[in-house]
C-alpha positions as CSV (number, residue, x, y, z in Angstrom):
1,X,11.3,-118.4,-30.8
2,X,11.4,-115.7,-28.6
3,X,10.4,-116.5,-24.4
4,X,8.2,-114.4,-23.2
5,X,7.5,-116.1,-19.8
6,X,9.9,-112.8,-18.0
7,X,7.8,-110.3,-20.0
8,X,6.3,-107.7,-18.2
9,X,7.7,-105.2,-15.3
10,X,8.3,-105.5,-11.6
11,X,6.2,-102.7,-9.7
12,X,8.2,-100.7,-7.7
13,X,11.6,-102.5,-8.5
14,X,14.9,-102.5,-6.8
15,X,16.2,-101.5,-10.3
16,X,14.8,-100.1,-13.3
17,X,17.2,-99.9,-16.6
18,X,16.1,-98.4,-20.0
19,X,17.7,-98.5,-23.3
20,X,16.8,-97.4,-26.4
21,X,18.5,-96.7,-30.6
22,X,20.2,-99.1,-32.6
23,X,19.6,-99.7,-36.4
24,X,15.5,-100.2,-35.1
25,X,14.9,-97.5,-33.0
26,X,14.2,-100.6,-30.0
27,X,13.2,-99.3,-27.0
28,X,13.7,-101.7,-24.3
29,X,13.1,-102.0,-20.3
30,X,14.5,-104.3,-17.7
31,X,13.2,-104.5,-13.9
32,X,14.9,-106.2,-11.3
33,X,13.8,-107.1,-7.3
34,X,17.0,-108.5,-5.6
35,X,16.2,-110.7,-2.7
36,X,19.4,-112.1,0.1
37,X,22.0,-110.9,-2.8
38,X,20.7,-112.2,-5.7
39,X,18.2,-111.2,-8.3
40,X,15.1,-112.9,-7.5
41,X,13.1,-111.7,-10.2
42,X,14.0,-110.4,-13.2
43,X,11.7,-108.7,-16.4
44,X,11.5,-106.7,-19.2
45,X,9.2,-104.9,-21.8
46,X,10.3,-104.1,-25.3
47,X,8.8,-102.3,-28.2
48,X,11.6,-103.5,-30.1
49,X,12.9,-106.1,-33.3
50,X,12.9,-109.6,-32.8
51,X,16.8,-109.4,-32.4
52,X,16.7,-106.7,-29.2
53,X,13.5,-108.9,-27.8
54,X,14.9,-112.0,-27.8
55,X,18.3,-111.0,-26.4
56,X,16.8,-109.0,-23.4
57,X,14.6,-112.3,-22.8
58,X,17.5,-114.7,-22.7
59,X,19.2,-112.0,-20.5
60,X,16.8,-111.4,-17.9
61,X,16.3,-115.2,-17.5
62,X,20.0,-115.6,-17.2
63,X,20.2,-112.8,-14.7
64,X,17.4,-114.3,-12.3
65,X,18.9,-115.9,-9.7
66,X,22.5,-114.4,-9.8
67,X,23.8,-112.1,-7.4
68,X,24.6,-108.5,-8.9
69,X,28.3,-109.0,-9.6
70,X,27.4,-112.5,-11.3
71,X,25.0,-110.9,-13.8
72,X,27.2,-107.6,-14.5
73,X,29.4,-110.4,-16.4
74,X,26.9,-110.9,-18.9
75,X,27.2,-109.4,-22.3
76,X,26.9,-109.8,-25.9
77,X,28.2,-113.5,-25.9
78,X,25.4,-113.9,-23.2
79,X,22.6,-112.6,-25.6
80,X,22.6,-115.3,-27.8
81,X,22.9,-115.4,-31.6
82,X,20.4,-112.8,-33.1
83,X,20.5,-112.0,-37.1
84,X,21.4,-107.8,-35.7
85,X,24.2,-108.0,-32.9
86,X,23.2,-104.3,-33.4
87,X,20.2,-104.9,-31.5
88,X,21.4,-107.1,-29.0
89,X,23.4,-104.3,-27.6
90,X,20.5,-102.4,-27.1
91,X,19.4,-105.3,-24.6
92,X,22.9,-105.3,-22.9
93,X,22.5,-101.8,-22.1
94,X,18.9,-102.6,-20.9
95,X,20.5,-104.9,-18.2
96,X,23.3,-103.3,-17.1
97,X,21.2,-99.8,-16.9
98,X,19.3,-102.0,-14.3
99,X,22.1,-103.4,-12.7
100,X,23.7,-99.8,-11.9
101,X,20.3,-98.3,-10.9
102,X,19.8,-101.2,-8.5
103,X,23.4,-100.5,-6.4
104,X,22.6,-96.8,-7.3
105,X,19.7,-97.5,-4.5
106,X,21.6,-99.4,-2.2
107,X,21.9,-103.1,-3.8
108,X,25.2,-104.3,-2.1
109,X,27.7,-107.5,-2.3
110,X,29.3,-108.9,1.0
111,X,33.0,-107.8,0.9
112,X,36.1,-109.8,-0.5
113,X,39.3,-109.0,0.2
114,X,40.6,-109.8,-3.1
115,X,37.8,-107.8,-4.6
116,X,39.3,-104.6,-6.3
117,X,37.2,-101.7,-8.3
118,X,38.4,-100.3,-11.3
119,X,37.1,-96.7,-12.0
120,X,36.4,-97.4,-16.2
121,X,36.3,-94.6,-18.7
122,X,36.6,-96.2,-22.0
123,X,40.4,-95.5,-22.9
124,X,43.4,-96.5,-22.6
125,X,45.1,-95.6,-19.0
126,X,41.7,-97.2,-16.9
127,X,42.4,-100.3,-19.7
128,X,45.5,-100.9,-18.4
129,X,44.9,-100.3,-15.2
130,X,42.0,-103.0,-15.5
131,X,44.0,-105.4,-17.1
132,X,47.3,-105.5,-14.9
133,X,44.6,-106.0,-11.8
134,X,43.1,-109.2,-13.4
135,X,46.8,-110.2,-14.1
136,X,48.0,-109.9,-10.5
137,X,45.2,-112.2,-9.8
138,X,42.7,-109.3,-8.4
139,X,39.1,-109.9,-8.1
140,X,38.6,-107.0,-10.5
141,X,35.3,-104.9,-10.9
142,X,34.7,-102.5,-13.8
143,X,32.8,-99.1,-12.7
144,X,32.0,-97.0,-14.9
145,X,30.2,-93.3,-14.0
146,X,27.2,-91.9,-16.1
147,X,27.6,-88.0,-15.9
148,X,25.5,-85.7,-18.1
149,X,27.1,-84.0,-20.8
150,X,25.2,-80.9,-23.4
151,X,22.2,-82.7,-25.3
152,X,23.2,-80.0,-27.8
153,X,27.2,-80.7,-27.8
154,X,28.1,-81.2,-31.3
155,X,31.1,-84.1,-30.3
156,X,29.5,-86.5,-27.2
157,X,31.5,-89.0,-28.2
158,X,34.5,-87.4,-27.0
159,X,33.3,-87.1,-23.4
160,X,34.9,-90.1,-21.0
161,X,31.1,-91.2,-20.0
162,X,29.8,-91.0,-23.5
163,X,27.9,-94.2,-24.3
164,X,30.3,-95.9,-26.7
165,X,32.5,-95.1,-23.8
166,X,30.6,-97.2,-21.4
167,X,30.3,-99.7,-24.4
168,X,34.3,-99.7,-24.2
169,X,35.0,-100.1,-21.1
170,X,32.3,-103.1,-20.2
171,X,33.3,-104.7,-23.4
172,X,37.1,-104.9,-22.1
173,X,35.8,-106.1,-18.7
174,X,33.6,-108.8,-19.9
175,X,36.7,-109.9,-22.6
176,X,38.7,-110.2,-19.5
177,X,36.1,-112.1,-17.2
178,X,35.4,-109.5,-15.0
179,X,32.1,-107.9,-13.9
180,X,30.8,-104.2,-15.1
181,X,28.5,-101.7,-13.3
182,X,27.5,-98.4,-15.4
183,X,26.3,-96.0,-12.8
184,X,23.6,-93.4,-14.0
185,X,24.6,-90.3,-11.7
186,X,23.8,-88.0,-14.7
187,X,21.4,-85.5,-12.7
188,X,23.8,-85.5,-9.2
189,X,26.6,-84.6,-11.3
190,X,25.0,-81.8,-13.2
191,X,23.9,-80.4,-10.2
192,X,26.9,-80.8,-8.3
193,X,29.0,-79.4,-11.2
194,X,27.3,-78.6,-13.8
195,X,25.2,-76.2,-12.8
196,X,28.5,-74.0,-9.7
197,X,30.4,-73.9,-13.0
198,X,27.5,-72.2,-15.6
199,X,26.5,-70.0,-12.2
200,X,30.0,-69.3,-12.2
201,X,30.6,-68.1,-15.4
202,X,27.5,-66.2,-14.9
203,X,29.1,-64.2,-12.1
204,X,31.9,-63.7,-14.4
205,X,34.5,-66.2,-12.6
206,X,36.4,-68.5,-14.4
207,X,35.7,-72.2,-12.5
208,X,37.5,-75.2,-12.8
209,X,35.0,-78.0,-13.0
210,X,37.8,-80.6,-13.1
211,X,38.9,-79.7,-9.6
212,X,35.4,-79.8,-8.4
213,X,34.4,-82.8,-10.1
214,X,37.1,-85.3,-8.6
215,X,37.2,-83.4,-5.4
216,X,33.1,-83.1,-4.5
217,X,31.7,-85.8,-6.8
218,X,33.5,-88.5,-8.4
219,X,35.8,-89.3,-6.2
220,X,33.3,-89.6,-3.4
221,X,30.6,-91.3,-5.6
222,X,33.3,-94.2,-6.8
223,X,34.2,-94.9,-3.1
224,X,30.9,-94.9,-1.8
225,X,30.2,-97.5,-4.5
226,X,33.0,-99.7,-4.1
227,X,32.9,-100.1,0.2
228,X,28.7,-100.9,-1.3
229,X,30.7,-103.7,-3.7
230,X,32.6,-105.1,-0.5
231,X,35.8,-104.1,-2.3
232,X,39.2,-103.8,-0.5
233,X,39.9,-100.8,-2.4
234,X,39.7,-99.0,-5.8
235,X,42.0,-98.0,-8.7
236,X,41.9,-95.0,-10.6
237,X,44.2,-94.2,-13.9
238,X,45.4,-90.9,-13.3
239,X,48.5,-89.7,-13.8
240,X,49.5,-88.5,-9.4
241,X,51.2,-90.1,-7.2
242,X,50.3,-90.7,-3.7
243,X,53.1,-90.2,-0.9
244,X,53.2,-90.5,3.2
245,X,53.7,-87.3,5.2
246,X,54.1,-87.6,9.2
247,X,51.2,-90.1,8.8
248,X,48.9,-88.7,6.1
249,X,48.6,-89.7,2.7
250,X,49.0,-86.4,0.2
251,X,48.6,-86.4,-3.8
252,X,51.9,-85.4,-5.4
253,X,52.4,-85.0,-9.1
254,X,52.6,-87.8,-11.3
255,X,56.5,-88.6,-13.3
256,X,54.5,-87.9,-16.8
257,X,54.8,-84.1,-16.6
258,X,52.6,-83.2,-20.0
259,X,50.0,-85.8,-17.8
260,X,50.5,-84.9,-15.1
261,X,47.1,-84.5,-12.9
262,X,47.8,-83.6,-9.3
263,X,45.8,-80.5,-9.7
264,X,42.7,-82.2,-10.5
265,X,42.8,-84.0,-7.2
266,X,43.8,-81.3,-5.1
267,X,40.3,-81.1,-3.4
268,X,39.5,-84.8,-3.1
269,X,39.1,-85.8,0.7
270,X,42.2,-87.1,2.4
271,X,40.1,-90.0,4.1
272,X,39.6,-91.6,0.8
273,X,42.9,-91.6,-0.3
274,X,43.6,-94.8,2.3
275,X,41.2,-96.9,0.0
276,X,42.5,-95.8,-3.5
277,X,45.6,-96.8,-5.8
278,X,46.8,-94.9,-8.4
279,X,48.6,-97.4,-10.4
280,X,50.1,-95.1,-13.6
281,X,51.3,-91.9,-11.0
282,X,55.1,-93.1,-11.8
283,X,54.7,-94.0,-15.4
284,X,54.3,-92.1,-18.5
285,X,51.3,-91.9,-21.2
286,X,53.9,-93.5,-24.1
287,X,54.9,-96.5,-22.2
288,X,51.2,-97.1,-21.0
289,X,50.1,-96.7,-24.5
290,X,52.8,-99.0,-25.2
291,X,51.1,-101.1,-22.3
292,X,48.1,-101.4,-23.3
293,X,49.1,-102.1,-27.4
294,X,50.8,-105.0,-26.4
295,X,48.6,-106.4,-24.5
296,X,45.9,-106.1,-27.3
297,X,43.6,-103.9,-26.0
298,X,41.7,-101.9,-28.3
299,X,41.4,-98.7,-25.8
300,X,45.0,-98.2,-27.0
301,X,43.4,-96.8,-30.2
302,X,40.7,-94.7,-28.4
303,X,40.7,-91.0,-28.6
304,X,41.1,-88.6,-25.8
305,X,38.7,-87.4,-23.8
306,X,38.7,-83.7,-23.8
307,X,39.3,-82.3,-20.2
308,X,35.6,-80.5,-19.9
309,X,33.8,-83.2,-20.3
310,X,30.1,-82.4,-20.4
311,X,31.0,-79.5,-23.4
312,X,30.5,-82.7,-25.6
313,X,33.9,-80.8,-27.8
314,X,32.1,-78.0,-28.0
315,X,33.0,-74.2,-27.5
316,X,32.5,-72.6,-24.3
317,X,30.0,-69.9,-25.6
318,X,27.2,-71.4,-27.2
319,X,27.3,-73.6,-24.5
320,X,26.6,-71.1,-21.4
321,X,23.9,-69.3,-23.8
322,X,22.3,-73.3,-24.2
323,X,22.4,-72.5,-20.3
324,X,20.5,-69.4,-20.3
325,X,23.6,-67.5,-19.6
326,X,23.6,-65.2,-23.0
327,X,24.1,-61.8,-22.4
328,X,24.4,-61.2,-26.3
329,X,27.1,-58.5,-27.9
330,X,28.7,-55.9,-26.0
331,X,31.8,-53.7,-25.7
332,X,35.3,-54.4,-25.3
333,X,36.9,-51.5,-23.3
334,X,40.0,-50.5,-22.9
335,X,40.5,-49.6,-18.8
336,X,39.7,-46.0,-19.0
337,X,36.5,-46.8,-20.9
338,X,37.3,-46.5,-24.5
339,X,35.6,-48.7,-26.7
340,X,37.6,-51.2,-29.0
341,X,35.4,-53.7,-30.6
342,X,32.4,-55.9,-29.5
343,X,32.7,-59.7,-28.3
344,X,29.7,-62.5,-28.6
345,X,29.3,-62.5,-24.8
346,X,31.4,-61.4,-21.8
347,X,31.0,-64.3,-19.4
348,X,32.7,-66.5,-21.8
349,X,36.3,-64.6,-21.9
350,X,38.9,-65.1,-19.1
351,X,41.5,-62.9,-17.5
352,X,44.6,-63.2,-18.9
353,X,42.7,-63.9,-22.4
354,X,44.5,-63.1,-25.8
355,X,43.1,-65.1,-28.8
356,X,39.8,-64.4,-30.1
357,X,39.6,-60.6,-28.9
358,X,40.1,-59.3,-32.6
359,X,40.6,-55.7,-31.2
360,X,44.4,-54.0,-31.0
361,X,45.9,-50.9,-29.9
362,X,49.2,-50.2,-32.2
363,X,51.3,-53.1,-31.6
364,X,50.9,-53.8,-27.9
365,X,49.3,-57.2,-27.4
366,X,46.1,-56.8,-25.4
367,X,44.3,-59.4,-22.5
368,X,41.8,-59.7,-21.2
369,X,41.7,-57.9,-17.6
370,X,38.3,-58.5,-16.2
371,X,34.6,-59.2,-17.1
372,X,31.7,-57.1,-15.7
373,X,28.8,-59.3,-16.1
374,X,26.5,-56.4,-14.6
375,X,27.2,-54.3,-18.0
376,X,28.4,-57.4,-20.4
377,X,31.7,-55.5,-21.0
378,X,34.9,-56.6,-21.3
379,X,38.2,-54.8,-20.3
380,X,41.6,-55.2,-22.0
381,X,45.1,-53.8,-21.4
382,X,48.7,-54.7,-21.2
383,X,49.8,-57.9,-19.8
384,X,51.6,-56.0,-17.2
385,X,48.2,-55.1,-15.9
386,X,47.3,-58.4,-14.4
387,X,50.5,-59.1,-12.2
388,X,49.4,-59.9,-9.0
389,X,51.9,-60.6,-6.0
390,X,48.6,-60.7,-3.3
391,X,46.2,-63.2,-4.5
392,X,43.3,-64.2,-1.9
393,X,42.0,-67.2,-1.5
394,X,38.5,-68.6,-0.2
395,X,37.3,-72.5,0.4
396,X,40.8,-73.1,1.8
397,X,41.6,-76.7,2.1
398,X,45.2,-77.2,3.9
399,X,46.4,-80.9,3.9
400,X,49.9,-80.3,5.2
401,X,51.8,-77.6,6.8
402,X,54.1,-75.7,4.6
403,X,56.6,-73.1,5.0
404,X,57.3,-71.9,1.8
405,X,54.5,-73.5,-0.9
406,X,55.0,-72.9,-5.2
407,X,51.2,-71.6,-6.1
408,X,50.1,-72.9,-9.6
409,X,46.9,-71.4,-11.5
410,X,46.6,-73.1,-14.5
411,X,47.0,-77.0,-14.9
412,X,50.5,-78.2,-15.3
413,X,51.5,-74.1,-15.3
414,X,55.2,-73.4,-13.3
415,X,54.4,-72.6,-10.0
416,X,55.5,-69.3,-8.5
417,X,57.1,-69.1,-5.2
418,X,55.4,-67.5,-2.2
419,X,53.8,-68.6,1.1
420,X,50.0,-68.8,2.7
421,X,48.6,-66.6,4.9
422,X,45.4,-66.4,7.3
423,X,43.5,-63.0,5.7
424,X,42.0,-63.2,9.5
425,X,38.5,-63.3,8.2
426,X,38.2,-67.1,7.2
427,X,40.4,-67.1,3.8
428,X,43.7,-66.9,3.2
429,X,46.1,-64.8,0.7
430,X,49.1,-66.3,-1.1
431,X,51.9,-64.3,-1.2
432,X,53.8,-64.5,-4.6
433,X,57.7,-63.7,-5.2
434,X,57.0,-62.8,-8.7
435,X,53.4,-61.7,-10.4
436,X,51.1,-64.1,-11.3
437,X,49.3,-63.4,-14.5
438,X,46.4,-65.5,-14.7
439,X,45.0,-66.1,-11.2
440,X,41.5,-65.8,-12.2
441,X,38.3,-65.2,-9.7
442,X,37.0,-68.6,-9.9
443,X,39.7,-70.8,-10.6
444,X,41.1,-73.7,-8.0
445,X,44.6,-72.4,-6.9
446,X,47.2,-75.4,-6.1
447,X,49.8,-74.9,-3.3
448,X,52.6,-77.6,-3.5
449,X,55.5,-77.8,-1.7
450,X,58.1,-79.5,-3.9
451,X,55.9,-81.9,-5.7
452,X,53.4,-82.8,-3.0
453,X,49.8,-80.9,-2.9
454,X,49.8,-79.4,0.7
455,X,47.2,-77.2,0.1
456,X,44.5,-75.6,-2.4
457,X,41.8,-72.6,-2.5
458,X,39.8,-70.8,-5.1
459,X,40.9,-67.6,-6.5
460,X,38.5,-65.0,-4.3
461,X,37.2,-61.4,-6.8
């Protein structure tokens, strides 16, 4: 029999979680109104099965009366037996959507020194990191962020916020006794990201949306949310290190050189980097793999997430056009003018761009050289053509003097030699020893010195 006596919905809650799909198409909705740290009232609606209904109502009636990190522990094995388990995850993700939206609005938990965040994406490094924290004895909390990725992508699941994702990763938590929050921040981060990198493109730049993303959004939004969460401080599994310099922390590569993710965090806010632990920066992908199978943990198994998240494993192209930015056919050009062949679109080539021109000129190897979105052309010549040994820089970020600093434009790419310069007008110019081929208007230049990030900037047209 199902109870009913929590039906209904909270007006103007203190969180508000929908779910909806499964095998019956249930669409379910849980409301929340959180009183001196606990969940004074809980509720839900549902025009759903009789599996989803009477799961959400057992959850909402265990929820009332917890505090927020109490009820983020409850999961399937919460929900009860139902004939469709199917179902009964719809009514977990009912919950926990309210859960997240309520410390989305400011719902808090008075801090615990043992408490410890764990920044969840679904595989296997933030599985590990997760479960060697509830093995040192860590009051461990799962966080997972909800970011939007293409409605029309043709592979979601491979995205790191994807729902199965989220299923993954609060799964894990609950198998290991620890609390999970998903965090719906789908519309901040598209217009945080999102929407710089299709305007980008657009100007025919080349951005780097992993750069931005850790360094203006996620980064921030996982620390704001754990100091909300009263925890110590936060883990993350990327593959950098952190090291001391004269008194400031700086991000330095990580010892797994084909994982190696230093660029990515190149922009993130020094001040945070007090409050987070990167626990895999001195390891490599096969032995954490290794980790994680031994341990049992069935993220081991989980495929990777592709590096651009929200393109769903999609291409680039129909993707900016989903955007509005579709320019249609136009030339390819050689640099005095002559035509070639025609691309699908200019704003979705890149300088430096060889594969998937389908033009030649005898047998010299053509690239791409720049895009001029004004005329949707594209313009091709030698290699030889893009050397650069100037490249200026705007939104420069220095964390750490350096005399002599190894400039890298592509992720895990050689750096070349050179040093910094004020341009005297707000920016600054690298100065290369050799050409750099691929330093791309748009794109997040890293400055290291040695293996430490000591500075970054973005390619300047």
């Amino acid at each position: 029999m199902i109870d009913l006596a929590r039906a209904g919905a909270i007006p103007d809650p203190d969180g508000d979680g929908r779910a909806g799909g499964g095998r019956c198409d249930d669409r379910l909705r849980v409301t929340l109104r959180i009183a001196d740290g606990r969940i004074a009232e809980a509720r839900f609606g549902a025009d759903a099965c009789a599996s989803a209904t009477a799961a959400v109502a057992r959850l909402v009636a265990l929820a009332e009366g917890r505090t927020l990190l109490e009820a983020a522990r409850l999961g399937l094995a919460e929900a009860g037996e139902v004939p469709s388990p199917d179902c009964a995850l719809t009514a977990v993700d009912a919950l926990h959507a309210a859960l997240g939206d309520a410390v989305v609005r400011g719902a808090d938990a008075a801090p615990d020194p043992a408490r410890v965040g764990v920044a969840m994406s679904g595989g296997v490094d933030s599985a590990l990191v997760l479960a060697e924290a509830v093995e040192a004895g860590a009051a461990a909390v799962g966080l997972t962020l909800r970011l939007w990725i293409d409605p029309a992508a043709p592979a979601p699941e491979r995205a790191c916020c994807a729902p199965d994702s989220v299923r993954r990763a609060r799964a894990l938590c609950h198998a290991l006794g620890a609390p999970h929050l998903m965090l719906d921040l789908r519309e901040p981060f598209r217009a945080t990201v999102v929407d710089p990198f299709v305007a980008g493109y657009a100007a025919g730049e080349t951005p780097n949306p992993c750069a931005t993303c850790n360094g203006a959004f996620r980064f921030d939004a996982l620390d704001r949310i754990a100091a909300r969460l009263g925890c110590a401080e936060w883990r993350t599994g990327h593959y950098a290190r952190l090291v001391e310099r004269d008194g400031a922390l700086l991000v330095a590569r990580g010892a797994d050189p084909l994982k190696d993710q230093s660029a990515m965090l190149a922009l993130v806010d020094p001040a945070l980097l007090r409050r987070v632990r990167l626990p895999l920066g001195g390891r490599r992908k096969a032995d954490v793999v290794a980790a994680a199978r031994a341990r049992g943990l069935a993220a081991a198994e989980a495929p990777e997430s592709q590096e651009i998240c929200f393109l769903g494993g999609g291409a680039l192209q129909p993707f900016l056009a989903r955007q509005g930015v579709d320019p249609g056919p136009g030339p390819i050009v050689d640099e005095e003018g002559t035509p070639l062949g025609t691309h699908a679109g200019a704003v979705a080539h890149t300088p430096g761009q060889r594969r998937g021109l389908g033009v030649s000129r005898g047998t010299e190897p053509l690239h791409v050289l720049r895009v001029e979105p004004a005329t949707n052309t594209v313009v091709v010549g030698r290699l030889s053509r893009l050397g650069r040994r100037a490249v200026p820089l705007r939104d420069v970020v220095v964390r750490a003097p350096a005399g002599r600093v190894g400039a890298s434009f592509r992720v895990r790419a050689e750096p070349i030699p050179g040093v910094l310069e004020p341009d005297g007008r707000g920016g600054a110019v690298v100065r290369l020893e050799r050409d750099a081929h691929q330093a791309a208007p748009g794109q997040v230049c890293v400055l290291y010195d040695g293996d430490v990030v000591v500075a970054a900037g973005v390619v300047a047209g």
